[in-house]
NULUMMI-586703 format. One line per 3 residues: for each residue x, z, y of N, C-alpha, C. Coordinates in nm, 2 decimals. Layout:
<nodes>
X Z Y X Z Y X Z Y | ...
</nodes>
This chain:
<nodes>
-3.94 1.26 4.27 -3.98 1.12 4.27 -3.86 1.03 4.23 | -3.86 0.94 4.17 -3.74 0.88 4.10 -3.78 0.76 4.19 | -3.65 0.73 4.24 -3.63 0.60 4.31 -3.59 0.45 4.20
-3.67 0.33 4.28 -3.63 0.25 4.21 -3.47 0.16 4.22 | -3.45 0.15 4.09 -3.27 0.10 4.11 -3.23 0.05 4.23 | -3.31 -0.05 4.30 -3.25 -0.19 4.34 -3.23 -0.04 4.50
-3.33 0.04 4.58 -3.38 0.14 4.62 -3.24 0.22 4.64 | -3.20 0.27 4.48 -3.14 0.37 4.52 -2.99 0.35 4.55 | -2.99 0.18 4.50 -2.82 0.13 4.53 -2.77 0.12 4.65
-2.95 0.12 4.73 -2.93 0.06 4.86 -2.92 0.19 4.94 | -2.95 0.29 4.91 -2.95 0.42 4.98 -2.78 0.49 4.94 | -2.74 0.47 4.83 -2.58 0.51 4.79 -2.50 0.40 4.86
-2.54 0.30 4.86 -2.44 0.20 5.01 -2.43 0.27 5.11 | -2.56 0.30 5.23 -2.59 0.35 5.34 -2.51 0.45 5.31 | -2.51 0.59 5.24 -2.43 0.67 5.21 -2.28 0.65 5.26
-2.22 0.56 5.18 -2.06 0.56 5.15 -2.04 0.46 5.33 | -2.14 0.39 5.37 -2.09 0.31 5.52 -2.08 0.39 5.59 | -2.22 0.49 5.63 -2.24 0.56 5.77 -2.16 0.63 5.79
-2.09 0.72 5.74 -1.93 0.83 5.74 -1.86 0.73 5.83 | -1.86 0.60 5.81 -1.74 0.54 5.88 -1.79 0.49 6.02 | -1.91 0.49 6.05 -1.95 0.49 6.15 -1.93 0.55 6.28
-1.89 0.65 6.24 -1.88 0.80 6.35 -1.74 0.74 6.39 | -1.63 0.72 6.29 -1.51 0.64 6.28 -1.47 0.52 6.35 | -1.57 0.41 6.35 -1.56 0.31 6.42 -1.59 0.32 6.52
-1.69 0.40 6.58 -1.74 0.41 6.72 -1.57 0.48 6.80 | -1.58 0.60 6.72 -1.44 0.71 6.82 -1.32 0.60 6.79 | -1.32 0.48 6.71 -1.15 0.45 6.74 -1.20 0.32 6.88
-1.32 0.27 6.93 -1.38 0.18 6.97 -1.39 0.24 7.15 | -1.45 0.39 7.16 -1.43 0.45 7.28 -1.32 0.51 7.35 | -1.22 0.58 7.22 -1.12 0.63 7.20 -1.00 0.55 7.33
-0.95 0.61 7.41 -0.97 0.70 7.47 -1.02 0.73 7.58 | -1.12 0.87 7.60 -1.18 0.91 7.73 -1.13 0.96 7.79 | -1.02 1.00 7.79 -0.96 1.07 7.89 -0.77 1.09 7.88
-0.74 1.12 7.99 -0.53 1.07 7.96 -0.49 1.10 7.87 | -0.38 1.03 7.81 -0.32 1.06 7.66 -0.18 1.15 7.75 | -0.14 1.22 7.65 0.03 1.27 7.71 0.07 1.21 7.62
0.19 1.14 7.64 0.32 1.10 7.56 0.43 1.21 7.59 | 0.50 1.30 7.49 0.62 1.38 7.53 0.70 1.31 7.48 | 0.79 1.33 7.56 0.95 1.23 7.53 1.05 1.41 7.53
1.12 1.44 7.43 1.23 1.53 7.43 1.32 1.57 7.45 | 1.35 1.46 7.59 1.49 1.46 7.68 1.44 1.41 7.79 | 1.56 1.46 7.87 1.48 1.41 8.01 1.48 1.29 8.11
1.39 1.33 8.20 1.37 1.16 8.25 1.51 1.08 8.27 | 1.52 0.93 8.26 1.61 0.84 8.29 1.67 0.84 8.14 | 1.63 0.91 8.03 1.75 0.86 7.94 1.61 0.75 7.84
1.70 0.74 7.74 1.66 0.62 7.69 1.52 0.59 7.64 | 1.46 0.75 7.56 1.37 0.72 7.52 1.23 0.81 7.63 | 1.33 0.80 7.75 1.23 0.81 7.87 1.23 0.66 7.89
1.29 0.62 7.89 1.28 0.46 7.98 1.19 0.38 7.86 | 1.20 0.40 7.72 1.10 0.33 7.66 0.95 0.37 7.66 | 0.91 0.53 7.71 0.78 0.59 7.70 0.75 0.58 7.77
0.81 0.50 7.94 0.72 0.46 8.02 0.71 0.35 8.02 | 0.77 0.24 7.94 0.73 0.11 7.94 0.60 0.12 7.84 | 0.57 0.14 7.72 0.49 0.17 7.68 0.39 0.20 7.74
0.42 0.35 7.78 0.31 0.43 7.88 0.22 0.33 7.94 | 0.31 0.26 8.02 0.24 0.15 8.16 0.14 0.08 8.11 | 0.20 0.00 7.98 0.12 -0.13 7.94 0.04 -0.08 7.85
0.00 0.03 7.76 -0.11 0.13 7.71 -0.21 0.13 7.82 | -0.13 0.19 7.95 -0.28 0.25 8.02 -0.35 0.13 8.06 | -0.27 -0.02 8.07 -0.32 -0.13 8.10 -0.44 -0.18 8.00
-0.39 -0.14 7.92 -0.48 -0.19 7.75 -0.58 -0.16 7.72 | -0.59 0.01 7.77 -0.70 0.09 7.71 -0.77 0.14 7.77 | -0.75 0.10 7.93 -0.83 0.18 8.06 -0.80 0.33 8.06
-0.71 0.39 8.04 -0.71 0.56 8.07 -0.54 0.54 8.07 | -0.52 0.64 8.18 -0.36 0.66 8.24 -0.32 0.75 8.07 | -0.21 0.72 8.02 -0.09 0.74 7.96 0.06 0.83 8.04
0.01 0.97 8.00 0.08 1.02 8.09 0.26 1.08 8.02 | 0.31 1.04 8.11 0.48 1.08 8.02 0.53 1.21 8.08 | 0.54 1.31 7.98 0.59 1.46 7.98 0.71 1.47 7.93
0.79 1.50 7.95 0.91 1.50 7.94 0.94 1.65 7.92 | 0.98 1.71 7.79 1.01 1.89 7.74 1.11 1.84 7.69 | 1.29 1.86 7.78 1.43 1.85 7.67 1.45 1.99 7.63
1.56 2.00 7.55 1.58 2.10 7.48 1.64 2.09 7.35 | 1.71 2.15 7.29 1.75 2.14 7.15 1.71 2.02 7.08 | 1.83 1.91 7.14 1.81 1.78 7.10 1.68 1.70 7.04
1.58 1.74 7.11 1.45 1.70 7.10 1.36 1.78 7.01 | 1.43 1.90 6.97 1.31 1.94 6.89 1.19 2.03 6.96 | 1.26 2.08 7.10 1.12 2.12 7.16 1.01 2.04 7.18
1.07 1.92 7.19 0.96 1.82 7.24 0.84 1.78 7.15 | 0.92 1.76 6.96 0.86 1.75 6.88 0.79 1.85 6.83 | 0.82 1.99 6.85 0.75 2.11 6.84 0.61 2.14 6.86
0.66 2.09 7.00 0.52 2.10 7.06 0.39 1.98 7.01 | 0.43 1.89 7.00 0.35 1.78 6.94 0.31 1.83 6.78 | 0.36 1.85 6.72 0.36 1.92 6.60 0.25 2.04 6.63
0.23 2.09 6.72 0.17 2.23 6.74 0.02 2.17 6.81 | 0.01 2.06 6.87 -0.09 1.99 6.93 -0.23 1.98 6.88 | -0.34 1.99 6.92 -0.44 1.94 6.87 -0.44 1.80 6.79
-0.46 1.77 6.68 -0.46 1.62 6.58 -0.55 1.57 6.64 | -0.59 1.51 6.77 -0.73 1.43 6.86 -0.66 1.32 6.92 | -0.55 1.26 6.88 -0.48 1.14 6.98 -0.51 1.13 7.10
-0.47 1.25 7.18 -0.46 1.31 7.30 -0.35 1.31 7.30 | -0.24 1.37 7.25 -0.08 1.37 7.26 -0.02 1.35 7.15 | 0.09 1.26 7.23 0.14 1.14 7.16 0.29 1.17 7.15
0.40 1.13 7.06 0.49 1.18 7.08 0.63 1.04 7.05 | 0.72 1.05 7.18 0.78 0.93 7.19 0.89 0.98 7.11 | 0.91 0.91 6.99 1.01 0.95 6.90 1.11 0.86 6.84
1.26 0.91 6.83 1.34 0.86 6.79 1.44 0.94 6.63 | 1.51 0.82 6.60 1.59 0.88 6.51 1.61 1.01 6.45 | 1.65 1.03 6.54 1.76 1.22 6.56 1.63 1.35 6.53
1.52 1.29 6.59 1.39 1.39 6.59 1.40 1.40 6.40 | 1.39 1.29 6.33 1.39 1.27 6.17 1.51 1.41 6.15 | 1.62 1.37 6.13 1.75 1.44 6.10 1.75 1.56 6.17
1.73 1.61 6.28 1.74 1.75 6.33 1.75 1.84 6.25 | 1.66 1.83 6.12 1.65 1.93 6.03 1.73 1.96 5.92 | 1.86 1.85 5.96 1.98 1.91 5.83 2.06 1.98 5.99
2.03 1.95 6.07 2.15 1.99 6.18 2.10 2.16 6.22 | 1.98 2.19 6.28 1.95 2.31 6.32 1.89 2.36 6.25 | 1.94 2.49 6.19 1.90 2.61 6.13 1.73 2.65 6.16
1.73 2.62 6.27 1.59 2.76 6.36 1.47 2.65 6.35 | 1.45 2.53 6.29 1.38 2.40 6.37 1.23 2.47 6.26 | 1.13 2.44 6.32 1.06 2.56 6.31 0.89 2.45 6.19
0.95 2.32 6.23 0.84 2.22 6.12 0.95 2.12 6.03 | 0.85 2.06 5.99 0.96 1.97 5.85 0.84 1.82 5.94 | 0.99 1.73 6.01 0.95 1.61 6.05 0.82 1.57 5.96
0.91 1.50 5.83 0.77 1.41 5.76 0.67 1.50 5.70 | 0.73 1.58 5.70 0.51 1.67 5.67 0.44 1.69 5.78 | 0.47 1.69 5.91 0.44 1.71 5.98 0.40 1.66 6.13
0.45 1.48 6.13 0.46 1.44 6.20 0.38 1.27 6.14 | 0.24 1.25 6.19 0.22 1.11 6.16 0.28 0.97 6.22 | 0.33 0.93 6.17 0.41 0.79 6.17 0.29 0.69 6.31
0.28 0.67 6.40 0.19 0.58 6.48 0.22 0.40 6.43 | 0.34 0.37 6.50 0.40 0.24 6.55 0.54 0.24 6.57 | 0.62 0.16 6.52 0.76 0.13 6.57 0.79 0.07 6.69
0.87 0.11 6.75 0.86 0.01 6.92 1.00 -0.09 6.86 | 1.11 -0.02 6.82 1.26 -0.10 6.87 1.31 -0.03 6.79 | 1.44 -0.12 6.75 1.59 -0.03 6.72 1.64 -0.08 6.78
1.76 0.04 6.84 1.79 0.06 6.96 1.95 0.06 6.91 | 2.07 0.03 6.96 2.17 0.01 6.93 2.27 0.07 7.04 | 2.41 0.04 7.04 2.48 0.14 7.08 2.59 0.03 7.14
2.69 0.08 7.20 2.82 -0.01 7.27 2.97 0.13 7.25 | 3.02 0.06 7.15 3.17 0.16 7.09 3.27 0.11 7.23 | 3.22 0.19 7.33 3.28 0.20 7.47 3.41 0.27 7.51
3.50 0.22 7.60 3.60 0.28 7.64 3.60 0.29 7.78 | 3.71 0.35 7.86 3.74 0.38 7.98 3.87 0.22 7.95 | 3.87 0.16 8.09 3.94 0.05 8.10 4.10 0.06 8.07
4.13 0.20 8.11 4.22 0.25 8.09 4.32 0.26 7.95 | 4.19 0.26 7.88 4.24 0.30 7.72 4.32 0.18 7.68 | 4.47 0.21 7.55 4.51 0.05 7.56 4.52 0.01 7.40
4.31 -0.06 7.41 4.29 -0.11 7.26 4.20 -0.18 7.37 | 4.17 -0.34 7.32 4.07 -0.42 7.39 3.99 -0.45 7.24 | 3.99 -0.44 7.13 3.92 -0.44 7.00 3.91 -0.31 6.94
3.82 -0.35 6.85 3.84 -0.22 6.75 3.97 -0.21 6.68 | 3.99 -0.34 6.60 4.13 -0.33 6.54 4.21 -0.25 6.65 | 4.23 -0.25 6.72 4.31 -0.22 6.81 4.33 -0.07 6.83
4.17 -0.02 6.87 4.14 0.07 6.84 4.18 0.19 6.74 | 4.14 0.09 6.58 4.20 0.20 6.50 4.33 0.24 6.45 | 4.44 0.12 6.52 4.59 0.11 6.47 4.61 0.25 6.58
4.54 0.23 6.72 4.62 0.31 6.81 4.59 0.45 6.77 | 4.43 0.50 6.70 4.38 0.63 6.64 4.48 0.65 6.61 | 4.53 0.55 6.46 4.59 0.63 6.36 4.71 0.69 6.39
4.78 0.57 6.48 4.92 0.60 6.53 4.95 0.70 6.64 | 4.84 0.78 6.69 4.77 0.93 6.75 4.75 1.01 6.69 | 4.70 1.07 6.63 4.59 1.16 6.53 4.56 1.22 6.62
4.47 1.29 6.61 4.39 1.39 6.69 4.44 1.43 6.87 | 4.45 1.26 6.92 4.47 1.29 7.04 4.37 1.17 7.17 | 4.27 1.14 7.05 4.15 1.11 7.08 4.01 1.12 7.12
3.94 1.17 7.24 3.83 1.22 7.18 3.71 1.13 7.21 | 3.58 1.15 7.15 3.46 1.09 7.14 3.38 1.16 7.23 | 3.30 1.11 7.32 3.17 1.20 7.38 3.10 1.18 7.26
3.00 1.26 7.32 2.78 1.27 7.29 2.76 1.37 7.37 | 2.58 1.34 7.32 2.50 1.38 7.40 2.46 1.54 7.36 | 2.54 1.51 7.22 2.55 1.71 7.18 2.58 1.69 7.04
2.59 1.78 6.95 2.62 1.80 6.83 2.47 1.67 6.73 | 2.50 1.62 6.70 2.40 1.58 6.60 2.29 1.46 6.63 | 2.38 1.43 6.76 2.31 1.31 6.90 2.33 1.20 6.81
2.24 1.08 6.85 2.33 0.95 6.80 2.47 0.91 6.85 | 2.48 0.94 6.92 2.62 0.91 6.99 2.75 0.98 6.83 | 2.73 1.14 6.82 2.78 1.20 6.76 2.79 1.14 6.64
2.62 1.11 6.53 2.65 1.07 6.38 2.72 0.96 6.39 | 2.72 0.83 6.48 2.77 0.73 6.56 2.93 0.76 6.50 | 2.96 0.86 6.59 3.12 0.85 6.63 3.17 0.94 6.46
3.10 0.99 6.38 3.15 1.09 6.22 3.12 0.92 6.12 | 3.05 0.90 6.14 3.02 0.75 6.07 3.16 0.62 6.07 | 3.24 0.62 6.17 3.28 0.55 6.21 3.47 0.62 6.17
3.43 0.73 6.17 3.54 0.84 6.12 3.54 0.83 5.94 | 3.42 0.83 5.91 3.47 0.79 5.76 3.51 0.70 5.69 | 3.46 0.58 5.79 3.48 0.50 5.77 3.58 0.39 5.75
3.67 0.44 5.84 3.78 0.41 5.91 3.92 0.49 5.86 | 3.87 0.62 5.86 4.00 0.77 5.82 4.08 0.76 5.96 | 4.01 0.75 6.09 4.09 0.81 6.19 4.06 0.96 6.22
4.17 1.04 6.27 4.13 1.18 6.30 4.09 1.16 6.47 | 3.95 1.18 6.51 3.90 1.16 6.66 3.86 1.29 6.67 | 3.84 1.31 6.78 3.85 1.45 6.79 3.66 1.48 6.85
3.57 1.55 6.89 3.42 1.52 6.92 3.42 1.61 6.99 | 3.38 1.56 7.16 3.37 1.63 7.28 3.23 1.66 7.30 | 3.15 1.72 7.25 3.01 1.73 7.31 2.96 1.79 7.45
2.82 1.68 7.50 2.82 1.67 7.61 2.64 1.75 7.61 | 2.61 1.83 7.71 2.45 1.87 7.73 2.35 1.71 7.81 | 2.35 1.62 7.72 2.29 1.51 7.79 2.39 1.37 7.76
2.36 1.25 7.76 2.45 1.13 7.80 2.53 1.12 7.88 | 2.39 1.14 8.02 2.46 1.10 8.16 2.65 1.18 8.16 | 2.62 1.29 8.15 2.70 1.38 8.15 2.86 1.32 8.09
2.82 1.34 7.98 2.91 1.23 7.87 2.96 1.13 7.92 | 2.91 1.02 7.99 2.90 0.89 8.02 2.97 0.96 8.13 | 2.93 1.00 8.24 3.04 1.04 8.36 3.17 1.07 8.35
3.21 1.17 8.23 3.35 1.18 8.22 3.42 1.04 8.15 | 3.32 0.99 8.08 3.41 0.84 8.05 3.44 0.79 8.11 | 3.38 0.75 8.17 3.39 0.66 8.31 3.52 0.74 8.41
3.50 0.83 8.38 3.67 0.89 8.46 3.78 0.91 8.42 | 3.75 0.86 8.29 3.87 0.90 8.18 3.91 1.02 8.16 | 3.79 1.12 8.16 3.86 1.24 8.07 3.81 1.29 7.96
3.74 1.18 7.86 3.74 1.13 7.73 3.74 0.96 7.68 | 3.79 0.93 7.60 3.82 0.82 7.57 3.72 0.71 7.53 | 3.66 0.72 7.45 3.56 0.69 7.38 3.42 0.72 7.34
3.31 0.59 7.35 3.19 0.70 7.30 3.12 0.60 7.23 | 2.99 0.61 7.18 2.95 0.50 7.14 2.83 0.55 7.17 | 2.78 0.53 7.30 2.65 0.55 7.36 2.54 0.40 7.37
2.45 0.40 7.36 2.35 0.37 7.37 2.33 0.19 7.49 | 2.33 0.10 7.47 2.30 -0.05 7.52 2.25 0.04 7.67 | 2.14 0.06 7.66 2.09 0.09 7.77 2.14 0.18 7.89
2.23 0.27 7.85 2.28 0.31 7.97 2.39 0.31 7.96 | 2.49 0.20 7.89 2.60 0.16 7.95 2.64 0.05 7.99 | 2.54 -0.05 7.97 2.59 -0.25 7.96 2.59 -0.22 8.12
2.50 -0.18 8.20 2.57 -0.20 8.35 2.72 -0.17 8.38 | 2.73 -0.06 8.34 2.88 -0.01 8.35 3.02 -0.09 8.29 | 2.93 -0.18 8.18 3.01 -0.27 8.10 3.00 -0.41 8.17
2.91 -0.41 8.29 2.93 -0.57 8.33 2.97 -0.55 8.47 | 2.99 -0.42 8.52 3.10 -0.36 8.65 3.21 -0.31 8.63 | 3.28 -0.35 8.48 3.38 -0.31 8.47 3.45 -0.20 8.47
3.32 -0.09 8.47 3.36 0.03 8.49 3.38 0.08 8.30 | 3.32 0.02 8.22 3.40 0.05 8.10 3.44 -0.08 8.01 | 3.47 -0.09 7.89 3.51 -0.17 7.80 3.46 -0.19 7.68
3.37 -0.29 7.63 3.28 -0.27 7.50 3.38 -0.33 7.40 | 3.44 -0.26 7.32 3.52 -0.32 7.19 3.39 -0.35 7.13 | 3.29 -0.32 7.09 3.17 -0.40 6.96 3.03 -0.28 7.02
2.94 -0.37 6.96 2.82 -0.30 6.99 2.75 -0.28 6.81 | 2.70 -0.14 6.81 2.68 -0.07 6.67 2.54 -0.15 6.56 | 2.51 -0.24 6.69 2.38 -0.34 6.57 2.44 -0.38 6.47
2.37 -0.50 6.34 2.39 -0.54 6.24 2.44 -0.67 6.29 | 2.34 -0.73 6.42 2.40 -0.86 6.48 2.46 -0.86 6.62 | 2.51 -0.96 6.70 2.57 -0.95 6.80 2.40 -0.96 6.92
2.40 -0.89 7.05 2.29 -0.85 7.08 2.27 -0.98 7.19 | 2.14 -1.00 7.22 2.11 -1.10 7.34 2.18 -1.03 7.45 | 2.18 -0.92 7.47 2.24 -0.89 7.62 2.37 -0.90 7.62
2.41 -0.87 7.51 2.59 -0.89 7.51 2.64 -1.00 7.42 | 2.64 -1.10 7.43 2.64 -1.20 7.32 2.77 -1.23 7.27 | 2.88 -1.22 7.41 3.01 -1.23 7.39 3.06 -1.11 7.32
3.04 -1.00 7.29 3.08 -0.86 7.27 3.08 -0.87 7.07 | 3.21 -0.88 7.01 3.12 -0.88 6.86 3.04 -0.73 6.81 | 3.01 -0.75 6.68 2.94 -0.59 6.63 3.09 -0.51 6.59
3.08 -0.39 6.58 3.17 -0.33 6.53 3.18 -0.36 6.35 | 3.09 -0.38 6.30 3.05 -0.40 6.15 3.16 -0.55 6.12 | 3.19 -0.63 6.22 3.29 -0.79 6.20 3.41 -0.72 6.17
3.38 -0.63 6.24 3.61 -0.57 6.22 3.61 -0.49 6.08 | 3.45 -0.40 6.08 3.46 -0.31 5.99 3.38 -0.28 5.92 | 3.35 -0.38 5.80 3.27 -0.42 5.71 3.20 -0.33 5.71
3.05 -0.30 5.70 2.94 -0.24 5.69 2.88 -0.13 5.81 | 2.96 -0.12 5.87 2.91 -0.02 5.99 2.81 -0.04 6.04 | 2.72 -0.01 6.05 2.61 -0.02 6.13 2.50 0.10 6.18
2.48 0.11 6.32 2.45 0.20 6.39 2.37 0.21 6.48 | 2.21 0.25 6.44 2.14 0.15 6.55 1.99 0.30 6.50 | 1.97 0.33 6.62 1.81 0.45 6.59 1.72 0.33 6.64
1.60 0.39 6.56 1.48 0.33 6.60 1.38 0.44 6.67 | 1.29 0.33 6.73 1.21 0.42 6.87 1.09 0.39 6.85 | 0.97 0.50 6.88 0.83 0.44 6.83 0.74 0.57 6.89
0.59 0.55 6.79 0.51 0.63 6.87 0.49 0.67 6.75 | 0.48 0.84 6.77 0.40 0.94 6.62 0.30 1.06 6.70 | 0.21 1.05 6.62 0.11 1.22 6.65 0.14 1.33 6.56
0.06 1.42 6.61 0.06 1.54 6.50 0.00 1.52 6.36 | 0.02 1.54 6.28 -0.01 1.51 6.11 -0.16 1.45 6.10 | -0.22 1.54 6.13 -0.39 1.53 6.09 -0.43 1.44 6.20
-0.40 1.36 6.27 -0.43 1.26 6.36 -0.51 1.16 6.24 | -0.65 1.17 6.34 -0.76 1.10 6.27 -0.69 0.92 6.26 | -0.72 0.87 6.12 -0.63 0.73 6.07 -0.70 0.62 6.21
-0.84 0.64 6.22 -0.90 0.55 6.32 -0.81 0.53 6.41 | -0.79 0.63 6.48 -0.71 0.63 6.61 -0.58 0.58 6.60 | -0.50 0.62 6.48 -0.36 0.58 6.45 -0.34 0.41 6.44
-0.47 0.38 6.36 -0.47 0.23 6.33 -0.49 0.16 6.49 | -0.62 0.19 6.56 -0.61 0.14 6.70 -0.48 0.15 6.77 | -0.41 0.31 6.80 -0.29 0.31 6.90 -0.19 0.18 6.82
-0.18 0.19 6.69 -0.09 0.08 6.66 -0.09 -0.08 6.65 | -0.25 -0.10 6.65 -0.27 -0.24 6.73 -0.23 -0.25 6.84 | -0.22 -0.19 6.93 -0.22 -0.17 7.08 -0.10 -0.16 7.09
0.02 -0.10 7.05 0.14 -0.10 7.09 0.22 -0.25 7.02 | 0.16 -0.31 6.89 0.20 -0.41 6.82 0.14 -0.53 6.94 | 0.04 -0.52 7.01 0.00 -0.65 7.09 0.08 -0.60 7.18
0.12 -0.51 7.19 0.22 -0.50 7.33 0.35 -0.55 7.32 | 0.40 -0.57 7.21 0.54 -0.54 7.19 0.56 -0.76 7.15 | 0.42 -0.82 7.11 0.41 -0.86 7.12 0.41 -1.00 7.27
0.41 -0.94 7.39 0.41 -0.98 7.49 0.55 -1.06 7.52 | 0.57 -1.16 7.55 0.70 -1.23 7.55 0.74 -1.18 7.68 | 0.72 -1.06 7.83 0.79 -1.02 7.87 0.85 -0.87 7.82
0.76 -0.78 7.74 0.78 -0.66 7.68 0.93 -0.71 7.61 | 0.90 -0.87 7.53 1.01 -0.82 7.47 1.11 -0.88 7.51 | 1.17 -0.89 7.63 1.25 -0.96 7.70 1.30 -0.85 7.76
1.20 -0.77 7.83 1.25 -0.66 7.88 1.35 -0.54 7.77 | 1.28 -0.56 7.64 1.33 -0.47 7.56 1.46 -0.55 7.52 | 1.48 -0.65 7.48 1.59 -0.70 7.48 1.71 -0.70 7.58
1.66 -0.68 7.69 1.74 -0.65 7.80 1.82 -0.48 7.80 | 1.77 -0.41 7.69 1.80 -0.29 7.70 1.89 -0.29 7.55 | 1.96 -0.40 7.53 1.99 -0.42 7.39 1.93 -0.38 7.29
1.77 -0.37 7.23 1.70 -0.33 7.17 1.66 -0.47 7.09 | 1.62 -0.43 6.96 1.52 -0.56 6.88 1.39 -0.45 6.86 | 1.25 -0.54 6.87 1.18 -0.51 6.87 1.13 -0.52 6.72
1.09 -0.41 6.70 1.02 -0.39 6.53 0.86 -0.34 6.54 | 0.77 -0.44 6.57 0.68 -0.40 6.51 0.64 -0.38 6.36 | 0.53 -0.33 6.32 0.44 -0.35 6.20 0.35 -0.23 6.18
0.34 -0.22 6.05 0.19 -0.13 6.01 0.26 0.03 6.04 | 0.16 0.13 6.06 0.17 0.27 6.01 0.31 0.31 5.92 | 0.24 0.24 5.82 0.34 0.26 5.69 0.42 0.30 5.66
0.47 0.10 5.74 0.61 0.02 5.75 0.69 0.17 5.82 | 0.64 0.15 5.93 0.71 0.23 6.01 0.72 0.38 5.93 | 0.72 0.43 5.87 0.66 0.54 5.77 0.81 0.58 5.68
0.84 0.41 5.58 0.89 0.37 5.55 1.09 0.38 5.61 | 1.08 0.32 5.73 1.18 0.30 5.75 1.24 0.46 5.84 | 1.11 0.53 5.88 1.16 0.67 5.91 1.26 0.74 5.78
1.19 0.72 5.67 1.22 0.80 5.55 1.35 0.74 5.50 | 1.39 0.61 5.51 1.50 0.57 5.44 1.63 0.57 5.55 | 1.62 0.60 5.69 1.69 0.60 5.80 1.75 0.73 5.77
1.67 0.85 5.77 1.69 0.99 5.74 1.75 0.99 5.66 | 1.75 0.93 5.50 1.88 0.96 5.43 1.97 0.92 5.43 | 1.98 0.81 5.52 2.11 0.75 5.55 2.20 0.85 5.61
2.14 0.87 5.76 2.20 1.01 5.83 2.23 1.13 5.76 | 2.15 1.17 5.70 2.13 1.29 5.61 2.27 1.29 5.53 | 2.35 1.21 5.49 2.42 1.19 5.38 2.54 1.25 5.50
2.56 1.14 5.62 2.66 1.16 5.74 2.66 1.28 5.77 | 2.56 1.36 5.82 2.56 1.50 5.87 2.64 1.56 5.75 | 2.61 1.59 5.60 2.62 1.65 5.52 2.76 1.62 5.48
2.82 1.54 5.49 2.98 1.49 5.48 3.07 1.59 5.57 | 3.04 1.52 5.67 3.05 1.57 5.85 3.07 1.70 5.87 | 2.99 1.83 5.79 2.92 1.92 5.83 2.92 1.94 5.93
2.81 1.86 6.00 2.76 1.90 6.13 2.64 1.98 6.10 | 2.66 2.12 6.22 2.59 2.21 6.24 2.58 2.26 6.36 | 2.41 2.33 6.42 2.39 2.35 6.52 2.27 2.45 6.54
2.29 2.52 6.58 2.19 2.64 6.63 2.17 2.70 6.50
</nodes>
């Protein structure tokens, strides 16, 4: 039977809508049941403290608990492993930063390739750093700092949180930049790191807004500059290290990604949902409080600045030769 035109245009519409139907409903009910968020370090560090703020105001948003798992290990790549290996159902979620991107010029064994394999959700923040000392040390600036390196050589050393941490590209970045010889103490964790600084039995680190500015307003260490592009609301008096030493800049970004084949529905929903969140004038106070700027935007965006971040680092590692496992 041959249909008439007006008929058949209307039956090839119906066609090309209803497919998306199934789509609008599941990103509309989506979700039934707890999401996991894995974070790849463990609780209390930084990008634990941002996967439960998230977490919280998610489960508030969407009616179903947002649950935070925490798998450390080889500088996050168990954590991302496993997400990578997950069912693609926006069931688990994966709290990602920087270093998860770059892992794969650092570790030999890492067993997925980030951007093939990892969908981009939402950006939460970039997250910046404080070029910290023990009070003891005797430079109160960076100038200061680098006259005393040079007039040392290698009798300086840097924490991290391990080979290939932010803290680490942080402290090789700042080494080329500069041509001081510092020497790189790596640490299994921050805290850890952060503890011997604080007792002076390493000098320097450039760890992370968030778990040092208390230690920085107890006087228990000394911020010569903090690694943003601008000087930060939480530290306003503190300059950037980039004022003394044109271009530096050192700052990971934090956000939410799934496993690759994560249906787009659900990606575009989770990322309305974390952009109205981030949106909240206390979310972003709080996050500012953690010396963070908040970056929302699209899938993409965020997509985008993963890919051009990675060869930034990419280039550092490769200079550096930093290697690991």
């Amino acid at each position: 039977m041959k249909l008439p035109r007006r008929q058949f245009l209307q039956l090839a519409a119906s066609a090309v809508v209803l497919p998306a139907v199934p789509r609008i409903a599941r990103a509309q009910t989506y979700p039934t049941r707890p999401v996991r968020i894995v974070v790849g370090y463990p609780a209390g560090g930084v990008s634990d403290i941002y996967a439960r703020l998230i977490g919280q105001w998610l489960s508030e948003r969407m009616g179903q608990s947002f649950v935070i798992e925490n798998r450390p290990g080889a500088a996050g790549t168990i954590g991302v492993e496993s997400v990578v290996r997950a069912p693609p159902d926006g069931y688990t979620l994966l709290l990602t930063s920087a270093n998860d991107a770059y892992n794969q010029y650092i570790y030999s064994d890492v067993k997925f390739n980030y951007i093939r394999d990892i969908a981009p959700v939402a950006n939460i923040a970039l997250s910046a750093g404080i070029m910290a000392v023990n009070p003891s040390f005797p430079a109160n600036s960076v100038s200061e700092f680098i006259a005393y390196a040079k007039a040392n050589p290698g009798t300086v050393n840097f924490a991290s949180a391990g080979a290939g941490s932010f803290q680490h590209v942080s402290g090789e970045l700042f080494k080329m930049m500069t041509g001081v010889n510092m020497v790189h103490v790596p640490y299994r964790g921050g805290a850890p790191a952060v503890a011997d600084l604080l007792a002076g039995q390493v000098q320097v680190m450039f760890e992370f807004v968030a778990t040092t500015i208390e230690h920085v307003r107890n006087g228990g260490l000394r911020a010569l500059g903090v690694t943003s592009a601008r000087r930060l609301r939480a530290l306003p008096e503190v300059p950037t290290v980039g004022e003394l030493l044109p271009g530096f800049e050192a700052s990971s970004w934090l956000g939410v990604a799934a496993p690759k084949q994560t249906p787009a529905d659900i990606v575009e929903r989770l990322n309305r949902e974390i952009n109205a969140t981030l949106d909240d004038p206390k979310m972003k106070a709080r996050i500012a409080e953690l010396g963070a700027e908040v970056i929302p935007g699209s899938a993409a965006a965020f997509a985008r600045i993963i890919a051009e971040d990675t060869e930034k680092w990419g280039k550092v590692i490769r200079v550096a030769g930093i290697r690991a496992g």
